[in-house]
ChimeraX commands (.cxc) that place a marker at each C-alpha (Angstrom):
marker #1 position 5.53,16.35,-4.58 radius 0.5
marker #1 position 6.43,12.99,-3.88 radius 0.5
marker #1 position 5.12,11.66,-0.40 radius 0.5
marker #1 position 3.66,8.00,0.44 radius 0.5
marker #1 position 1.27,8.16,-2.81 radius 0.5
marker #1 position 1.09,4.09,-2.47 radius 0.5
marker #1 position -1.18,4.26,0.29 radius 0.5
marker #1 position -3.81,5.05,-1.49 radius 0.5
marker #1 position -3.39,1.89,-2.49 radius 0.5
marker #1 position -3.81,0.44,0.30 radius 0.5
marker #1 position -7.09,2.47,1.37 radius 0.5
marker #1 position -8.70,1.76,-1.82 radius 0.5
marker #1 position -8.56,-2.39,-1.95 radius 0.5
marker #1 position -9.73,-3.27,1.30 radius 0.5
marker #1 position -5.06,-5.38,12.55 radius 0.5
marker #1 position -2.12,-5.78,11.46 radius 0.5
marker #1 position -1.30,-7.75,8.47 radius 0.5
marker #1 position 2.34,-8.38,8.96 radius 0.5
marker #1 position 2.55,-7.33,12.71 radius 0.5
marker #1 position 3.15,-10.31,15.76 radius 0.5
marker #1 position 0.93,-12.03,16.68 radius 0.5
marker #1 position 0.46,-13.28,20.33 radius 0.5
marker #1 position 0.47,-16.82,22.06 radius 0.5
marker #1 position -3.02,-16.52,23.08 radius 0.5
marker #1 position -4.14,-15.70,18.83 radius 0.5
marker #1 position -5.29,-17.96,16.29 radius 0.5
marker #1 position -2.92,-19.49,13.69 radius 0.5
marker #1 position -3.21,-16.95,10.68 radius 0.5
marker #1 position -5.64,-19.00,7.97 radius 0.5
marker #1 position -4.49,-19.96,4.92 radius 0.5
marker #1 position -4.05,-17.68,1.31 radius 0.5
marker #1 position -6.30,-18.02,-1.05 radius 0.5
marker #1 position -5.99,-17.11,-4.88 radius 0.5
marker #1 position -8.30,-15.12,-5.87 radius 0.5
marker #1 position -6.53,-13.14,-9.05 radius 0.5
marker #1 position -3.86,-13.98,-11.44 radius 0.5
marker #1 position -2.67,-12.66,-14.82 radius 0.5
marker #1 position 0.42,-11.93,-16.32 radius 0.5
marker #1 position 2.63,-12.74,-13.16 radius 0.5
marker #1 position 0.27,-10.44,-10.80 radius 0.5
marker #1 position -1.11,-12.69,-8.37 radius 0.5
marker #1 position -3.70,-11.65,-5.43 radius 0.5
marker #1 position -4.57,-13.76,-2.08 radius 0.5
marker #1 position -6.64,-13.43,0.71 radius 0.5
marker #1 position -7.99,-14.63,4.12 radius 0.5
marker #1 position -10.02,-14.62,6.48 radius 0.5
marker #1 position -8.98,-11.90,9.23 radius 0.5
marker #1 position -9.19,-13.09,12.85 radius 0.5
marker #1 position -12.09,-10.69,13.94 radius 0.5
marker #1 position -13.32,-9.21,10.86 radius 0.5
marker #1 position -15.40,-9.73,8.04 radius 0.5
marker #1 position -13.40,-7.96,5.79 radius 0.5
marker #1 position -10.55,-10.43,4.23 radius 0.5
marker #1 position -6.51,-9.55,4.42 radius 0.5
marker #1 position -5.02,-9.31,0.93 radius 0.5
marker #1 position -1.76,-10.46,-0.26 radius 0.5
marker #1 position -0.33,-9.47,-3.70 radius 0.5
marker #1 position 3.11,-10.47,-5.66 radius 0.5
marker #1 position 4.43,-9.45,-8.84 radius 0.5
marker #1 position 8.09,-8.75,-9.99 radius 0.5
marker #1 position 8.74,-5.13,-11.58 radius 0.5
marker #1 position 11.46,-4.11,-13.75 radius 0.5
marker #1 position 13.19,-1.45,-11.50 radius 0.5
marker #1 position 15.55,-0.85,-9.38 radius 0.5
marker #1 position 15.24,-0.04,-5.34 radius 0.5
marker #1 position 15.26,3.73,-5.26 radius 0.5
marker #1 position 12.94,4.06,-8.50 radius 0.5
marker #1 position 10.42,1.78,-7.19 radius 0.5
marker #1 position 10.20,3.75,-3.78 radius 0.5
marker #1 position 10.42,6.94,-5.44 radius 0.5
marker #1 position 7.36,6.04,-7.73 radius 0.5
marker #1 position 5.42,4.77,-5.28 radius 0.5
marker #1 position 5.72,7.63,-2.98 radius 0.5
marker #1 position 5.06,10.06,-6.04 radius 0.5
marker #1 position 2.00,12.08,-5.42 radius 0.5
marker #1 position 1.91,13.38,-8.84 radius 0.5
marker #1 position 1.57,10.17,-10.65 radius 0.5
marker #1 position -0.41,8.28,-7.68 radius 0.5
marker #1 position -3.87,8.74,-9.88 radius 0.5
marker #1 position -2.28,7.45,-13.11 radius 0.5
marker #1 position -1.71,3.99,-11.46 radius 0.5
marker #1 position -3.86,3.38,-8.67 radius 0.5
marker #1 position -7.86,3.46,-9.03 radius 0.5
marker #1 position -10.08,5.73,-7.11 radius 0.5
marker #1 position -7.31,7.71,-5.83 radius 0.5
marker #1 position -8.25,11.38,-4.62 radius 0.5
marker #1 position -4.91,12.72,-4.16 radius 0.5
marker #1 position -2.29,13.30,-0.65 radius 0.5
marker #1 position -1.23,15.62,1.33 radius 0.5
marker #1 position 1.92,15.28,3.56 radius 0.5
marker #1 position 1.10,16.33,7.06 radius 0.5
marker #1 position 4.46,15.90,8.76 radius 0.5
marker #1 position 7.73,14.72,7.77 radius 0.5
marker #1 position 9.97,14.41,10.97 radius 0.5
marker #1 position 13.17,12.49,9.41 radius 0.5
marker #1 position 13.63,10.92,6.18 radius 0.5
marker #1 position 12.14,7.74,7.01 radius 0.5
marker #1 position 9.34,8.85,8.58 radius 0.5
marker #1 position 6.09,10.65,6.94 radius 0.5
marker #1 position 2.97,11.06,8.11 radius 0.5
marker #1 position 0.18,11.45,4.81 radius 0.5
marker #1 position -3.55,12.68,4.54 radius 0.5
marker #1 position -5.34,10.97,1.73 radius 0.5
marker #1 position -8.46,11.01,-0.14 radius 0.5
marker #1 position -10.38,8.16,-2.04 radius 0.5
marker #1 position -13.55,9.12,-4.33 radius 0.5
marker #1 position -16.03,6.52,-3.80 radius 0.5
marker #1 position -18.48,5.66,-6.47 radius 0.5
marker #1 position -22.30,6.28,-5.96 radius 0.5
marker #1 position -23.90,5.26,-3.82 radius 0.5
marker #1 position -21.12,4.83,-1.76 radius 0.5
marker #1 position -19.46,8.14,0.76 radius 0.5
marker #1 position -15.66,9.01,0.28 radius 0.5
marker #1 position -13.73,8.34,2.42 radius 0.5
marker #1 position -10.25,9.66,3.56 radius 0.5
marker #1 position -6.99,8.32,5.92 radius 0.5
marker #1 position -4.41,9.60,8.02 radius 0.5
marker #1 position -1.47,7.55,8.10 radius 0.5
marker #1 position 2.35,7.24,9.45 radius 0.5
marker #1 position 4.61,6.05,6.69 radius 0.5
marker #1 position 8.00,3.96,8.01 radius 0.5
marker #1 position 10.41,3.25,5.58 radius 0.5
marker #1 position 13.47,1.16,6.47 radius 0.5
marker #1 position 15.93,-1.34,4.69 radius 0.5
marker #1 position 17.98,-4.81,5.35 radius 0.5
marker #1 position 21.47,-4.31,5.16 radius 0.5
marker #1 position 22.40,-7.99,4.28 radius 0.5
marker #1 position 19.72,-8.83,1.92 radius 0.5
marker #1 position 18.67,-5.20,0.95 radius 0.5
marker #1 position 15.00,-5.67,1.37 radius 0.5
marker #1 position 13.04,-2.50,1.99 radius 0.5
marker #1 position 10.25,-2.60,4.14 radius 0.5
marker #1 position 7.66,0.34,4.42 radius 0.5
marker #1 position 5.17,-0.15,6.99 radius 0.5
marker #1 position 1.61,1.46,7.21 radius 0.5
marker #1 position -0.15,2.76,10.15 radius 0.5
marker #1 position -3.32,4.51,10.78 radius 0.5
marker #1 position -3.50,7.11,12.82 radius 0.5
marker #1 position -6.96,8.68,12.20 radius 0.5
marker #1 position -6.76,11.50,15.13 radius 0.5
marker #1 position -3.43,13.51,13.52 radius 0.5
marker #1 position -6.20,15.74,12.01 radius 0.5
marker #1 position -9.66,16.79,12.68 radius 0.5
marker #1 position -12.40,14.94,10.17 radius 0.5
marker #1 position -12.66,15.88,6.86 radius 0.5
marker #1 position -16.25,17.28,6.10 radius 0.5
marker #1 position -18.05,15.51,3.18 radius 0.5
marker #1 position -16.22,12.22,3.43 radius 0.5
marker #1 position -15.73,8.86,5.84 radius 0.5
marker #1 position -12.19,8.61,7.91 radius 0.5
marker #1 position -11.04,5.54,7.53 radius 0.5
marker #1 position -10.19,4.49,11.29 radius 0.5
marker #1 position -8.65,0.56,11.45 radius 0.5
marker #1 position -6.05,-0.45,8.57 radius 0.5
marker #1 position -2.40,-1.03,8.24 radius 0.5
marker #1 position -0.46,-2.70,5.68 radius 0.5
marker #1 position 3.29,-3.38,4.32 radius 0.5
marker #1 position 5.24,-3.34,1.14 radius 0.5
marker #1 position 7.87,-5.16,0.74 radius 0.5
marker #1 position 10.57,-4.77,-2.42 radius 0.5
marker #1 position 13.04,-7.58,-2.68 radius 0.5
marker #1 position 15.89,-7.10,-5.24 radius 0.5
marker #1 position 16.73,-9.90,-7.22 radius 0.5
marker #1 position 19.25,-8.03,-9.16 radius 0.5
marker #1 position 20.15,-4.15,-9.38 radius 0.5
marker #1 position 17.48,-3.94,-11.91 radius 0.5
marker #1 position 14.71,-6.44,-10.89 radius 0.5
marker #1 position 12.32,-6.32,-7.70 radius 0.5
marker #1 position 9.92,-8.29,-6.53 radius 0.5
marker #1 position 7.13,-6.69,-4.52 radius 0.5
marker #1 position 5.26,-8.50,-2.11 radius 0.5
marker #1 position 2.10,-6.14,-0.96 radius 0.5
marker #1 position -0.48,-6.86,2.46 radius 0.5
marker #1 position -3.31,-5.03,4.10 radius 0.5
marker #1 position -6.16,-5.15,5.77 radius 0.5
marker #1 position -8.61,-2.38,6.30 radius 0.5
marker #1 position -12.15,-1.76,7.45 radius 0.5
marker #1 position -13.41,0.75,5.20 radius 0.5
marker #1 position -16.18,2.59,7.78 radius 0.5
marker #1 position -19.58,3.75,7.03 radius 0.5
marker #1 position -21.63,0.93,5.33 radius 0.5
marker #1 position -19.90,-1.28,2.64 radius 0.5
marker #1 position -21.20,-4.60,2.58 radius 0.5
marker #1 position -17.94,-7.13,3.48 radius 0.5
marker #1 position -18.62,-9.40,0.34 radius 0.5
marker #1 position -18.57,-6.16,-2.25 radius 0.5
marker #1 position -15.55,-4.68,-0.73 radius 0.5
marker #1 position -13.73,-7.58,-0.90 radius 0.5
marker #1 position -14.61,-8.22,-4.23 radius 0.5
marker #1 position -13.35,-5.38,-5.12 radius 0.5
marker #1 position -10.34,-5.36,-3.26 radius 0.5
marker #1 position -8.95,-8.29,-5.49 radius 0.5
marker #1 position -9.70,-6.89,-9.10 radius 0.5
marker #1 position -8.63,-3.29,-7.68 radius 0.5
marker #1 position -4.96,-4.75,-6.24 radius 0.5
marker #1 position -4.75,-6.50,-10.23 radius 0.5
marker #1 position -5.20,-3.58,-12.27 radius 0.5
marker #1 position -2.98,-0.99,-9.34 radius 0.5
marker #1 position 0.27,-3.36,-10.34 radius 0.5
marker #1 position -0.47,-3.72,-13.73 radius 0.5
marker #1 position -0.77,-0.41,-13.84 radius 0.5
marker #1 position 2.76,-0.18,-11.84 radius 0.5
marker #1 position 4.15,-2.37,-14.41 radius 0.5
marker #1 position 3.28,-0.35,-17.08 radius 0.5
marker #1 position 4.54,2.92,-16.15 radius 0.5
marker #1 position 7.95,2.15,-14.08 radius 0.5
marker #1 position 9.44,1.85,-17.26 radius 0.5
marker #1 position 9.60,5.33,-18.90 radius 0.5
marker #1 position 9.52,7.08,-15.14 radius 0.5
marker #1 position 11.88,9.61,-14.26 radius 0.5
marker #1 position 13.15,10.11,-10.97 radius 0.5
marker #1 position 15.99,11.75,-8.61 radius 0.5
marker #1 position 18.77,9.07,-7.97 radius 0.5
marker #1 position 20.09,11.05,-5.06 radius 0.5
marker #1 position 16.44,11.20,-3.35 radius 0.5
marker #1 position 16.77,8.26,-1.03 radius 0.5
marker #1 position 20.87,8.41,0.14 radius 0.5
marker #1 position 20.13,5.64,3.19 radius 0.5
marker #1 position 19.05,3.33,0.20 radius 0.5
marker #1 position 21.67,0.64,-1.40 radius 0.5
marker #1 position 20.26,-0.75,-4.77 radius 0.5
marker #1 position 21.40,-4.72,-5.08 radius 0.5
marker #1 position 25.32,-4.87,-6.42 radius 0.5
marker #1 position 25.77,-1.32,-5.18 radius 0.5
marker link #1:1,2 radius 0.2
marker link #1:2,3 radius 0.2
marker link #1:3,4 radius 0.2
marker link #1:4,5 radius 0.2
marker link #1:5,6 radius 0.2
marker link #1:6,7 radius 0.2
marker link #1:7,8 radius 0.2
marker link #1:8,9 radius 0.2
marker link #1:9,10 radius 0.2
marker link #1:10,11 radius 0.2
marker link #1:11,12 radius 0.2
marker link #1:12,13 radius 0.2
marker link #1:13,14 radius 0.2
marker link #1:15,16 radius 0.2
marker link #1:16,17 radius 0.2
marker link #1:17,18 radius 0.2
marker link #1:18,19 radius 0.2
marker link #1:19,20 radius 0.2
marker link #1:20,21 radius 0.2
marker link #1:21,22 radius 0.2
marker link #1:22,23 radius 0.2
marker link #1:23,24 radius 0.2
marker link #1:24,25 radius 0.2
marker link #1:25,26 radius 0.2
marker link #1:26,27 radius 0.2
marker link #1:27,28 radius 0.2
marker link #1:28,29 radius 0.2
marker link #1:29,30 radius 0.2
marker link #1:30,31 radius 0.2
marker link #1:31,32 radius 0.2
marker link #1:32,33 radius 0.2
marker link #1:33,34 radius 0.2
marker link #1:34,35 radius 0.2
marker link #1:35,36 radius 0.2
marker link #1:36,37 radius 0.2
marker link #1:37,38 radius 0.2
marker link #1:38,39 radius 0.2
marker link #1:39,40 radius 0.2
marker link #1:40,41 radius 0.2
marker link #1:41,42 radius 0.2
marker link #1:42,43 radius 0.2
marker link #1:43,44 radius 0.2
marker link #1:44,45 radius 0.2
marker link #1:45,46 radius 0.2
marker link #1:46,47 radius 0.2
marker link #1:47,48 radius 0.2
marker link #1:48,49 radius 0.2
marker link #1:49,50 radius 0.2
marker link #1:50,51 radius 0.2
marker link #1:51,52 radius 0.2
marker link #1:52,53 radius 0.2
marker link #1:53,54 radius 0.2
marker link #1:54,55 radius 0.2
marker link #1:55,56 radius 0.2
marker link #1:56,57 radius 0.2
marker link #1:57,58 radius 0.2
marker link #1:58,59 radius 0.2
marker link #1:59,60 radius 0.2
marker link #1:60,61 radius 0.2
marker link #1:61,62 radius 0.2
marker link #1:62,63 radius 0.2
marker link #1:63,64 radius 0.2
marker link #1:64,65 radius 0.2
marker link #1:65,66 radius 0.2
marker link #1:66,67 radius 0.2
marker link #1:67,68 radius 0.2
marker link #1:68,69 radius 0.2
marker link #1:69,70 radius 0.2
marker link #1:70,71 radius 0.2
marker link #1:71,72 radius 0.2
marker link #1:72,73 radius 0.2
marker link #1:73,74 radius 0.2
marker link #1:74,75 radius 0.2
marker link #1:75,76 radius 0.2
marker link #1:76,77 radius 0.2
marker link #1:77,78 radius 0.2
marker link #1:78,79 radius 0.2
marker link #1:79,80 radius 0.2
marker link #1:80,81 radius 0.2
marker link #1:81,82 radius 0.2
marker link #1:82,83 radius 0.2
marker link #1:83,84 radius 0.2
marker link #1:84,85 radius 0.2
marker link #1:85,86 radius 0.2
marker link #1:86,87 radius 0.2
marker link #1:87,88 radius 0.2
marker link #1:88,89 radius 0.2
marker link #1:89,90 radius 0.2
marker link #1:90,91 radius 0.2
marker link #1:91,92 radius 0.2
marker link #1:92,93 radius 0.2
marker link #1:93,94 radius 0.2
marker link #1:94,95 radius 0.2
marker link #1:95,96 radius 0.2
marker link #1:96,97 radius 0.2
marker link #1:97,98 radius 0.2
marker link #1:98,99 radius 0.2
marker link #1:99,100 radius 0.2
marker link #1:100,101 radius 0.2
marker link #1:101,102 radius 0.2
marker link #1:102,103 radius 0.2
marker link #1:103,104 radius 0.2
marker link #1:104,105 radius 0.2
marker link #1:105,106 radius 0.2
marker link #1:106,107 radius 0.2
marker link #1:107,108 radius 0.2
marker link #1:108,109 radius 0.2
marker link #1:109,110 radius 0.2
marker link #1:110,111 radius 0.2
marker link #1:111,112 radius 0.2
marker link #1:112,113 radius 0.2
marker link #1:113,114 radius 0.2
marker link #1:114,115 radius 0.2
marker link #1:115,116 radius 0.2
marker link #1:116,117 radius 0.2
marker link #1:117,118 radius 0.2
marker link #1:118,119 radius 0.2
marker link #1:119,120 radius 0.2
marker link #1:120,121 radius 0.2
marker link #1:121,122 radius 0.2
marker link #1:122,123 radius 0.2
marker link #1:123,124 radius 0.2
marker link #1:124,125 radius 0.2
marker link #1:125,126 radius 0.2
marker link #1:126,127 radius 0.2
marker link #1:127,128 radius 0.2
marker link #1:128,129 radius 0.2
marker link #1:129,130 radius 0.2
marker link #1:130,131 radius 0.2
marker link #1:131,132 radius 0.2
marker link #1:132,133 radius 0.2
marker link #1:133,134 radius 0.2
marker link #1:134,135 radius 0.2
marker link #1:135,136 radius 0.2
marker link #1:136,137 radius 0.2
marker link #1:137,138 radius 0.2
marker link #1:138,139 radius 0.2
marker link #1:139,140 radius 0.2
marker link #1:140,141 radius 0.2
marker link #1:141,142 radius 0.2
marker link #1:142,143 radius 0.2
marker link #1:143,144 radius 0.2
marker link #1:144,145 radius 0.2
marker link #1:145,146 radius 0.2
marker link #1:146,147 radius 0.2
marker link #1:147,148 radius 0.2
marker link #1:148,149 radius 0.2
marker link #1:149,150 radius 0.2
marker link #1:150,151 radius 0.2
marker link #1:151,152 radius 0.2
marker link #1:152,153 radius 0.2
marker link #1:153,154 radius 0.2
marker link #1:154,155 radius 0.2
marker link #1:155,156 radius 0.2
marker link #1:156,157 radius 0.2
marker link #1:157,158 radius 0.2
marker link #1:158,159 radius 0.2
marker link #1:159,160 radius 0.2
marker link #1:160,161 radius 0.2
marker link #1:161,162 radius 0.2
marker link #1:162,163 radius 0.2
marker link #1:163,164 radius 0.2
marker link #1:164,165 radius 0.2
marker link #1:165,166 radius 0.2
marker link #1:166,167 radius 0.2
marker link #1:167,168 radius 0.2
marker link #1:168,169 radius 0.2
marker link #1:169,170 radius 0.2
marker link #1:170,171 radius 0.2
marker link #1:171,172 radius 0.2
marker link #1:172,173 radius 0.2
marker link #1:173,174 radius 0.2
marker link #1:174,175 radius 0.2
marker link #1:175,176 radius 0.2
marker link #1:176,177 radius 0.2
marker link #1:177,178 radius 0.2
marker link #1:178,179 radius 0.2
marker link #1:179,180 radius 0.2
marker link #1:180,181 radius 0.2
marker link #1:181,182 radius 0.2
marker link #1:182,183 radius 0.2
marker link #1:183,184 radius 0.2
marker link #1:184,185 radius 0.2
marker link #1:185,186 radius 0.2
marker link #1:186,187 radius 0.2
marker link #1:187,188 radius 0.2
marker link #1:188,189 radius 0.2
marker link #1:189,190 radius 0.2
marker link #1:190,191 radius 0.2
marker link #1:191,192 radius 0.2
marker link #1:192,193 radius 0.2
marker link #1:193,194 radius 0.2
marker link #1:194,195 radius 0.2
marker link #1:195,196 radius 0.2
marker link #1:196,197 radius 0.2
marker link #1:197,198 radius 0.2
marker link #1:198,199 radius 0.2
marker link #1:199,200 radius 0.2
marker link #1:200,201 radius 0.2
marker link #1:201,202 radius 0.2
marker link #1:202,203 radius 0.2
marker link #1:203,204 radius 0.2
marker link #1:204,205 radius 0.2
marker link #1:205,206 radius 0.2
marker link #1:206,207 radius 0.2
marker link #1:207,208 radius 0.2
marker link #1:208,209 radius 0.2
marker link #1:209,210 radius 0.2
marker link #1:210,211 radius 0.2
marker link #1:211,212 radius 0.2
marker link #1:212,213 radius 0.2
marker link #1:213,214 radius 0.2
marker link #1:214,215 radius 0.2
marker link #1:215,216 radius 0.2
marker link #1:216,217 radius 0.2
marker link #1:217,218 radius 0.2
marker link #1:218,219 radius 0.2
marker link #1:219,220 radius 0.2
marker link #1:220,221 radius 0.2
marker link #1:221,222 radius 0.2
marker link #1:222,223 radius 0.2
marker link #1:223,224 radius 0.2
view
């Protein structure tokens, strides 16, 4: 089963991070470092209307295009890599680039768990052959979820830039509210050592993962 596992990424660190912003908004503030180790670095800053902070992470994988998308959409390994994951569950798939995803994330006492619906869009550059996937929530695609918190405002974006057919460097942003009551300071707090230890993690385990070459056909790797 292998559908949009990295957002639970997403739901489990912290509206739009990436999306335009108007004439009338703000200037976006500036990044902050708030992690770093072994080429994994995490930002963040302020949101516009929010306490909870937008988060920015880097690091460059050993990997190729298609095996980084295919392990980060792998629902089988998406609790091997990425803490307080409680699993997904594809709701709709409507084209190949398109996926909409139920997913869970166990909370630790005292805190609820929570749960998000999002719509997955994954698209690619044909001149620089950067792949984009963009996260949306849409909360109403299902009824609630007894025994745990939806997750209502968050979106996010990877992007995977080649650097050569075997080398990628990810650049991750999100920012969520998480619902229900989580103090702003502790969930960002969290948000930065949880990001760290999610690409380590990645880092680790692209290495000896096996995948289907002919999953993603609408995907070039670099030098293809």
């Amino acid at each position: 089963m292998k559908y949009c596992a990295l957002f639970i990424l997403i739901t489990c660190v912290s509206s739009s991070a990436w999306g335009d912003q108007s004439s009338a908004s703000p200037q976006p503030a500036s990044w902050r470092l708030e992690e770093s180790d072994q080429g994994v670095e995490v930002y963040s800053r302020d949101s516009f209307d929010s306490a909870y902070r937008e988060i920015k992470a880097q690091a460059t994988v050993q990997s190729s295009l298609k095996k980084l998308i295919s392990f980060l959409q792998d629902a089988d390994i998406n609790q091997q890599w990425v803490p307080y994951s409680g699993g997904v569950n594809i709701i709709d798939q409507p084209n190949s680039h398109t996926s909409y995803v139920h997913f869970l994330m166990n909370a630790r006492w005292p805190f609820e768990n929570r749960d998000s619906v999002a719509k997955f869009t994954l698209s690619q550059d044909t001149l620089s052959h950067v792949v984009t996937i963009t996260i949306l929530s849409i909360p109403d695609k299902i009824p609630p979820t007894l025994g745990r918190v939806r997750i209502t405002k968050f979106s996010g974006e990877w992007r995977l830039a080649p650097t050569d057919a075997n080398t990628t460097r990810i650049t991750y942003q999100s920012h969520i509210e998480p619902g229900g009551f989580i103090p702003a300071w502790l969930s960002n707090s969290l948000s930065y050592t949880t990001t760290l230890k999610s690409l380590h993690n990645l880092r680790s385990l692209i290495g000896d993962y096996s995948y289907d070459q002919e999953q993603y056909p609408f995907i070039s790797n670099a030098m293809e």
